[in-house]
C-alpha positions in Angstrom: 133.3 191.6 161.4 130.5 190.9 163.9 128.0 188.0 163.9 124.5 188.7 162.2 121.8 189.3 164.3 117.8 190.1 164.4 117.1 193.6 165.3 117.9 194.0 168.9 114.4 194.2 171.5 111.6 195.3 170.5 108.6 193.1 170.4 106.7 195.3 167.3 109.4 195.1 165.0 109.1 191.1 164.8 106.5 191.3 162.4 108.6 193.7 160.1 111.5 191.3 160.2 109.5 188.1 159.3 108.9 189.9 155.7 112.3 189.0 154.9 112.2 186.1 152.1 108.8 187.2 151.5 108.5 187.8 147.0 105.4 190.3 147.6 105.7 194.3 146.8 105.0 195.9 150.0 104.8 199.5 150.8 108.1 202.0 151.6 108.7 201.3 155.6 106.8 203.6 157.4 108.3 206.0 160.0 105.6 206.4 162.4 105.6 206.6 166.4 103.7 203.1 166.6 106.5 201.7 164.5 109.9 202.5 165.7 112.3 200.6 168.0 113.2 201.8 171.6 115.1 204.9 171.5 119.4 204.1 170.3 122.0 205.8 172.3 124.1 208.2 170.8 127.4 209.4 171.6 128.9 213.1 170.2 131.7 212.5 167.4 133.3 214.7 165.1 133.9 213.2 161.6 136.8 214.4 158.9 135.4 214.5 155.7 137.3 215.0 152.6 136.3 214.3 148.9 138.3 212.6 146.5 139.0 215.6 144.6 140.7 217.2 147.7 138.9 220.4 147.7 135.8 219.5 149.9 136.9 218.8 153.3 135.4 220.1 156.4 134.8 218.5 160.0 131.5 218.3 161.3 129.8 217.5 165.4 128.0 214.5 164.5 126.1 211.9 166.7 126.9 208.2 166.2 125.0 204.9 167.1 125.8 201.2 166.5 123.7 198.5 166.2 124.3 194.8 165.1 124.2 196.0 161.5 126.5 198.8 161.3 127.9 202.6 162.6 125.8 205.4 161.9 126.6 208.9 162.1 123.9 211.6 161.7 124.4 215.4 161.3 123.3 216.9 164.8 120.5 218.8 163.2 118.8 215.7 161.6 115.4 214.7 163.5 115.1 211.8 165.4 112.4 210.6 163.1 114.7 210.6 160.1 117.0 208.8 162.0 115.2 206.4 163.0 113.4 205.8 159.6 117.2 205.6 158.0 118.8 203.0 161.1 115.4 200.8 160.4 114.9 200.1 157.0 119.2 199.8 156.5 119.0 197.3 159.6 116.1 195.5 158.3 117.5 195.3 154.9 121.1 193.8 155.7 119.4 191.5 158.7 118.1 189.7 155.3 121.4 189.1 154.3 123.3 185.5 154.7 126.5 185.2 156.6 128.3 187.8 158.3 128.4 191.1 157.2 131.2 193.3 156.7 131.6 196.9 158.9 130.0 199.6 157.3 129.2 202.8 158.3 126.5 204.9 157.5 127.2 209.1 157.4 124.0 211.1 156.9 124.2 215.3 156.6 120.7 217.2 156.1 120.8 218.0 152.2 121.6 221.7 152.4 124.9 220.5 153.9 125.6 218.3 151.4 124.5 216.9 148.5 126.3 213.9 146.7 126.9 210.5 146.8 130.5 209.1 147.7 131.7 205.8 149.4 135.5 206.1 150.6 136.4 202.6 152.2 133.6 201.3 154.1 131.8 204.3 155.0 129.0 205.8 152.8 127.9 209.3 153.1 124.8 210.5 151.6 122.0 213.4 152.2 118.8 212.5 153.4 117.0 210.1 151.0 114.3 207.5 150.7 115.7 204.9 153.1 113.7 202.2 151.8 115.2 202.5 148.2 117.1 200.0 145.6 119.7 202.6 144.8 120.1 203.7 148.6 121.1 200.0 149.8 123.5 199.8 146.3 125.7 202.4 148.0 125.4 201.0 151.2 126.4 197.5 149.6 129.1 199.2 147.9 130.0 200.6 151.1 130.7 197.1 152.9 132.4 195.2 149.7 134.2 197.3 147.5 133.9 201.3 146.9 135.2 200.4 143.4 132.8 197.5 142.8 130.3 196.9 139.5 127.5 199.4 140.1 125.1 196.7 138.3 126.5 193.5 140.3 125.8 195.9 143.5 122.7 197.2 142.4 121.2 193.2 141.5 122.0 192.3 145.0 120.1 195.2 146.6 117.4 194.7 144.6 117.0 191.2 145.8 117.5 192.1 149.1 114.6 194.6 148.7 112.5 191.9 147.4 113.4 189.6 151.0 113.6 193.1 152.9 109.4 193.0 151.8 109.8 196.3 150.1 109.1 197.6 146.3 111.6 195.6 143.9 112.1 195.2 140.4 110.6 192.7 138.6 112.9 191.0 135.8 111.7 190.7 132.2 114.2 188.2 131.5 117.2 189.4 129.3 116.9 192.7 127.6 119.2 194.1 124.6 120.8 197.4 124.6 121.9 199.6 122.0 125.2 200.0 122.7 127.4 196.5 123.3 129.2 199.1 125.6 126.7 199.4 128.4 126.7 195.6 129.1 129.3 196.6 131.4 127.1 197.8 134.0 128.9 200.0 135.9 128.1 203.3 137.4 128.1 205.6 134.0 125.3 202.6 132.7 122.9 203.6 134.8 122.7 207.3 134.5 120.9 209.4 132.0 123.7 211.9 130.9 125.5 208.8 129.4 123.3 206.7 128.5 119.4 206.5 126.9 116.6 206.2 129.1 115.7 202.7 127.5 119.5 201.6 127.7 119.1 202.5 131.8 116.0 200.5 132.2 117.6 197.7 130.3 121.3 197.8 132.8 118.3 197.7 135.8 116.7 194.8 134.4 119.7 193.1 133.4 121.7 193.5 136.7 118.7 192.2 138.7 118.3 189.3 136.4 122.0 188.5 136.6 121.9 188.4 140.2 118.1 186.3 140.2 120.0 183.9 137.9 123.7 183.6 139.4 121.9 183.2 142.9 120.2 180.3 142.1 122.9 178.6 141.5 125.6 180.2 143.8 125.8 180.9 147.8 125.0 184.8 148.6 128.8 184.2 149.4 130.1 183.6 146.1 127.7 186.6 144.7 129.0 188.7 147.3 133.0 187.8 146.3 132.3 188.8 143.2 131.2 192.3 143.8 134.4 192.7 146.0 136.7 191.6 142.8 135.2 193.7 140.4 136.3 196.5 142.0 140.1 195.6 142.5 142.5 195.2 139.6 143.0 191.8 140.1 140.0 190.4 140.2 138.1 192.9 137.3 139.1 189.9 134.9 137.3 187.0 136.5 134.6 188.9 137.3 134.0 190.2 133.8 134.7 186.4 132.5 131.3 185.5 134.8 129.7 188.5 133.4 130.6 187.3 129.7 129.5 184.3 130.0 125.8 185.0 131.4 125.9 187.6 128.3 127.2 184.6 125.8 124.1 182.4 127.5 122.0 185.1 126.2 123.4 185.4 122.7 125.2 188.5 123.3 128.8 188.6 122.4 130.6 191.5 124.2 134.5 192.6 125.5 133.6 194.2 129.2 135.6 197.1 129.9 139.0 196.8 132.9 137.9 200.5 134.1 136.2 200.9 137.1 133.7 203.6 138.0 132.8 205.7 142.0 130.2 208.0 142.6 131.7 211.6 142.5 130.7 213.0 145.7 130.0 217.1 145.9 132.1 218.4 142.9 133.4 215.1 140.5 131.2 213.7 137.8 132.4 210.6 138.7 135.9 209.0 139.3 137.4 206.3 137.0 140.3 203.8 137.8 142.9 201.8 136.3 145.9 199.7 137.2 147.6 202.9 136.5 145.8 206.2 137.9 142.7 206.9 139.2 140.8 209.9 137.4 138.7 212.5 138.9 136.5 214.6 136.6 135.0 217.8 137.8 131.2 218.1 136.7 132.2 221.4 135.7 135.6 220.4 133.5 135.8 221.2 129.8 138.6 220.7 128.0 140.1 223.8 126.6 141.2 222.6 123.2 137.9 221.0 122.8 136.9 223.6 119.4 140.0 222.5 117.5 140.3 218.6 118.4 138.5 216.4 116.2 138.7 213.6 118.1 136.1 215.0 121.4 132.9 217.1 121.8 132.2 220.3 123.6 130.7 218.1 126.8 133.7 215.4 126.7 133.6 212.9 129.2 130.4 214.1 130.5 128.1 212.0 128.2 128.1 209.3 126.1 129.4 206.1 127.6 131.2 205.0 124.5 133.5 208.2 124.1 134.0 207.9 128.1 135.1 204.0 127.9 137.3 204.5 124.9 139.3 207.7 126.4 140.0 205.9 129.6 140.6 202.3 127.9 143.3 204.4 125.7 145.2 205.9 128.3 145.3 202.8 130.4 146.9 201.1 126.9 149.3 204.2 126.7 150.1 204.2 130.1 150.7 200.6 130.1 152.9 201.0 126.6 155.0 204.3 128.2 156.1 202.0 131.4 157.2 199.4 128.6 159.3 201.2 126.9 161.0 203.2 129.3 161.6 199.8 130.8 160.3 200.5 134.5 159.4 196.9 135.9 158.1 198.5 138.9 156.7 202.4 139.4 154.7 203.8 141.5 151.1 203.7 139.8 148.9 205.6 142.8 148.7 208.1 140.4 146.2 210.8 140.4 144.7 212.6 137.4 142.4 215.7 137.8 140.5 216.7 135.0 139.5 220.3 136.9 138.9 223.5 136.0 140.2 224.7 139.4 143.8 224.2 138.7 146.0 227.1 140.3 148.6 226.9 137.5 146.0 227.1 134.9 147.6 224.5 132.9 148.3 221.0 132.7 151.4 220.2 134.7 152.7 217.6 137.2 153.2 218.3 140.7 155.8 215.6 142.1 155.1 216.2 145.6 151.6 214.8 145.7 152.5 212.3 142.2 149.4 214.0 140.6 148.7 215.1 137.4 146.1 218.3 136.4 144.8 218.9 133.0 143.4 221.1 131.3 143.2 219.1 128.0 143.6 215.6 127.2 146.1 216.7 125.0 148.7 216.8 127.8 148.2 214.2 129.5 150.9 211.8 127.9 153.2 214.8 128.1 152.2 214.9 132.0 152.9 211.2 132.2 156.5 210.9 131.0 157.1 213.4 133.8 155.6 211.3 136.4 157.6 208.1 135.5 160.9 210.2 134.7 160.8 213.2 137.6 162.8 211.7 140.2 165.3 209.8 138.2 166.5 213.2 136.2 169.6 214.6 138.1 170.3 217.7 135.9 167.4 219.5 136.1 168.0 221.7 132.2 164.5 222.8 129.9 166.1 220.1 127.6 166.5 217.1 129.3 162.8 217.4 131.6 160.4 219.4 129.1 162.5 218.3 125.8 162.3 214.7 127.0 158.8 215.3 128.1 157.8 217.2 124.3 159.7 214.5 121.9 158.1 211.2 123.5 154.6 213.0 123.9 154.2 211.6 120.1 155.2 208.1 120.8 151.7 207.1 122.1 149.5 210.2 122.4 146.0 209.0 120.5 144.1 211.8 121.1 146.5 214.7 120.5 147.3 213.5 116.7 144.4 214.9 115.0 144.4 218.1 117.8 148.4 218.4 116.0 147.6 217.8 112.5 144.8 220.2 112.7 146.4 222.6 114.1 149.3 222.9 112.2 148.0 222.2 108.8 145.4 224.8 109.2 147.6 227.6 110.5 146.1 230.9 111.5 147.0 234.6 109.6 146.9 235.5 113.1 150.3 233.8 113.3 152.0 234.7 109.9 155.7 233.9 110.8 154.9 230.2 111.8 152.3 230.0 109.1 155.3 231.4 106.8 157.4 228.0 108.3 155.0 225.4 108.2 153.5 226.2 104.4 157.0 225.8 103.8 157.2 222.8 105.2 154.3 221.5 103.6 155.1 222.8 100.1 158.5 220.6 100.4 157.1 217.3 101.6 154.0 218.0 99.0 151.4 216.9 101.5 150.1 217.6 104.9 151.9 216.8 108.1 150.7 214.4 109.5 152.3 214.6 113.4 152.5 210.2 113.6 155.1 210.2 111.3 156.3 213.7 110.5 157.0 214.2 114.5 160.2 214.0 114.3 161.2 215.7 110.6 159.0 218.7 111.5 160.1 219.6 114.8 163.6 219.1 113.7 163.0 222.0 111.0 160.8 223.9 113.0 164.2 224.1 115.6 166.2 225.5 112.6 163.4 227.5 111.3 163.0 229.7 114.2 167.2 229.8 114.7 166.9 227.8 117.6 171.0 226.5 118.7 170.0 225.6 122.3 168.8 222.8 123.2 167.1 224.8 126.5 165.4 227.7 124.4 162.1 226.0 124.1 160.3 222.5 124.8 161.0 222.1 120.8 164.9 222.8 120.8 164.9 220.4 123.9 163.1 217.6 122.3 165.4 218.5 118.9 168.2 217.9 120.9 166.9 214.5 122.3 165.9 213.0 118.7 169.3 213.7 117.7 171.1 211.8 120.8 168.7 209.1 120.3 169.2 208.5 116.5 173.0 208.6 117.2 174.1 206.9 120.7 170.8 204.7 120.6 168.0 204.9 123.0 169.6 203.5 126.3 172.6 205.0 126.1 170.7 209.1 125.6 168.4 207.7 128.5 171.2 207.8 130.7 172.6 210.7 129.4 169.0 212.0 129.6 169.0 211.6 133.1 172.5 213.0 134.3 172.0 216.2 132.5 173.8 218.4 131.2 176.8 216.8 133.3 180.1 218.4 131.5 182.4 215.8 129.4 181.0 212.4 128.6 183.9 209.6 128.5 181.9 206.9 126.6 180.7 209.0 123.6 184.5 211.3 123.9 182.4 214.5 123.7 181.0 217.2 126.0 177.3 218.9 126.5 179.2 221.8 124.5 180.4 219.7 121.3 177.3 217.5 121.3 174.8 220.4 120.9 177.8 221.5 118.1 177.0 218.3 116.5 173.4 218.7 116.8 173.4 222.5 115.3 175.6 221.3 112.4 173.0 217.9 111.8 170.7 220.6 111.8 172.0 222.7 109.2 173.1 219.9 106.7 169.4 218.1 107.0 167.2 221.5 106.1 170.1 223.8 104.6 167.5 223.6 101.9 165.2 226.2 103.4 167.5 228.5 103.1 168.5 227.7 99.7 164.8 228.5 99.0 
């Protein structure tokens, strides 16, 4: 942390710093000769850059200056007039800040190299840009408190430092509604057209610079500045939404702010989102591929409307939370990474153990995806039944937005398919109704096992799971955990039966329960 100081020297930039406090709209800082400071001294560097989706990495000959303010690291071919321009206004702008600021660093490529937006720690790295801007000087707050923090808390406080900084601002109209209770969260998605209305934008502006006008008058630049830092950590999201709740509350708007927390997505992600469990990265070009036949999402899922966006990610973060419960993990490790990416090698959704992350291709799997990740290293016998079988049979226990992708599918069967159309219209014509997977998971999958003539458990992810149920219903749920995660291990002293005579016992359960099919 370094001690806050004026700009360093030069006799002409005295006048530029005396605007700060100042409440007038000014010009953008200009960049001329008869303005700059004395020359900075650089030094060669080489940075290691590497996006949060892992696939944009390179290293790059920068040069690097430090002044009181923070590190900045230019691409060798910028011009010294740019850098300048970009070392001066950010210096000018935190110089108008109270207290002692944070170390940040600055990383600036020329735009053909690069062309996103990301903070990772305290660095920000951005293409050339209009220096003098409310949404540059967000990042770079963002930057020095929090890479996870409230876009709109962030955004406020740069706006007011604009307005001390002597530069064009944002004038506050008081509160504003907005059209969807949603967007009162203010975070990154709140403030960009592809998920929100243009209005509903303008309105998050308005209402995070008025938030910050309002809390600073009656709170030290300190406290403000806090606050950004705990919004974007998971244990201080809650209090920081309580503030943000009650300012709404003051302004007869009665809202529940969201626990998710939103980054810029660099070079290739839409954007990244965060729980206590996993952090999500969403390519700008993913689709999901069972989009056409799930009710429950759109053809441009997750990359627009807020609403749908909030709701998927406040789901899983309740399913996630629900699937540690009852498994009964008291700890776990939840640095979990989720790639929603259309770049997957295995052109699938699986789990890859050896980097605990998870790659999708459809939401469908992703609860699926998620029993392996919390079960993977305590399963000893490594069988189809006991890993994907587990995996397929507690998919259903909290799965929100594969039930209506499931019921669809199977109660609207394709000709294309006739033998498992031939099954399931049986199935249906029995139970006198459609299936519907929450409550028919079990019963159908059972049948569908016998259907097909399926006696072992390790045939397919369905036998597996068949096999589970069936332990489960008759040994109870602890006791077929640990079975679960031994494997197939040969005789079993507590229940006086082997893998061999339990799967006898499940082929013959199998054949009393749906010996009506046949009799059909």
């Amino acid at each position: 942390m370094k001690r806050k100081m004026r700009l360093f020297g030069i006799v002409v930039m005295l006048a530029m710093l005396t605007a700060c406090g100042s409440g007038g709209k000014k010009e953008p800082l200009e960049t001329d000769e008869s303005r700059l400071p004395a020359e900075y001294t650089y030094e060669k560097d080489t940075i290691h850059y590497e996006e949060m989706s892992g696939r944009y990495a390179f290293l790059k000959d920068v040069e690097k200056t430090q002044t009181d303010c923070a590190a900045y690291y230019f691409e060798a071919a910028i011009s010294h007039e740019e850098r300048e321009a970009c070392i001066t206004a950010t210096d000018r702008v935190l110089s108008c800040m109270e207290g002692t600021l944070p170390e940040i660093e600055v990383v600036v490529f020329k735009p053909e190299s690069y062309n996103g937006i990301a903070v990772h720690r305290n660095t920000l790295y951005v293409p050339i840009q209009l220096w003098d801007s409310v949404e540059y000087v967000t990042g770079v707050l963002l930057a020095g408190y929090g890479e996870w923090g409230n876009y709109g808390l962030a955004y406020g406080y740069a706006n007011h430092l604009c307005r001390a900084a002597g530069w064009s601002y944002r004038e506050t109209a008081g509160f504003q509604q907005m059209s969807n209770p949603d967007l009162y969260d203010l975070n990154l998605l709140c403030f960009d057209e592809n998920f929100a209305l243009p209005g509903d934008v303008e309105a998050a502006k308005n209402n995070a610079c008025y938030f910050a006008s309002e809390y600073l008058s009656a709170h030290s630049e300190e406290d403000f500045l806090k606050l950004l830092s705990d919004s974007g950590t998971v244990e201080g999201i809650g209090s920081t939404n309580e503030v943000l709740e009650a300012f709404y509350r003051d302004n007869s708007v009665e809202c529940s702010l969201t626990g998710i927390r939103y980054q810029y997505g660099g070079m290739f992600l839409d954007y990244a989102a965060a729980c206590e469990y996993a952090v999500f990265y969403i390519d700008k070009d993913w689709q999901d591929q069972s989009w056409e036949t799930n009710p429950k999402i759109s053809e441009h899922f997750l990359h627009e409307d807020y609403s749908d966006v909030r709701a998927f990610f406040e789901c899983n973060m309740r399913q996630m939370r629900q699937y540690q419960e009852f498994f009964g993990f008291d700890s776990y490790n939840n640095d979990l990474s989720v790639n929603l990416t259309s770049r997957n090698a295995a052109n699938s959704s699986i789990y890859l153990a050896a980097t605990h992350t998870i790659y999708l291709d459809s939401v469908v799997s992703l609860s699926h995806e998620y029993i392996h990740s919390l079960m993977g290293k305590y399963v000893i016998g490594q069988s189809k039944w006991n890993t994907e079988g587990f995996a397929r049979y507690y998919d259903c226990l909290y799965n929100d937005y594969a039930y209506d992708f499931w019921n669809h599918d199977y109660n609207s069967v394709s000709v294309a398919y006739p033998k498992i159309g031939t099954y399931i219209n049986k199935y249906i014509e029995y139970i006198g109704r459609p299936i519907d997977i929450r409550t028919d998971n079990r019963d159908f999958g059972d049948f569908m096992t016998y259907a097909y003539g399926l006696s072992d458990p390790n045939a397919t992810y369905g036998s597996g799971a068949s096999f589970v149920a069936y332990l489960v219903d008759i040994y109870g749920k602890q006791d077929a955990f640990h079975y679960v995660l031994t494997g197939d291990s040969g005789y079993n002293a507590e229940w006086g039966k082997s893998y061999d005579e339990l799967v006898q016992d499940w082929n013959a359960y199998l054949s009393q329960n749906y010996q009506w099919y046949n009799a059909e």
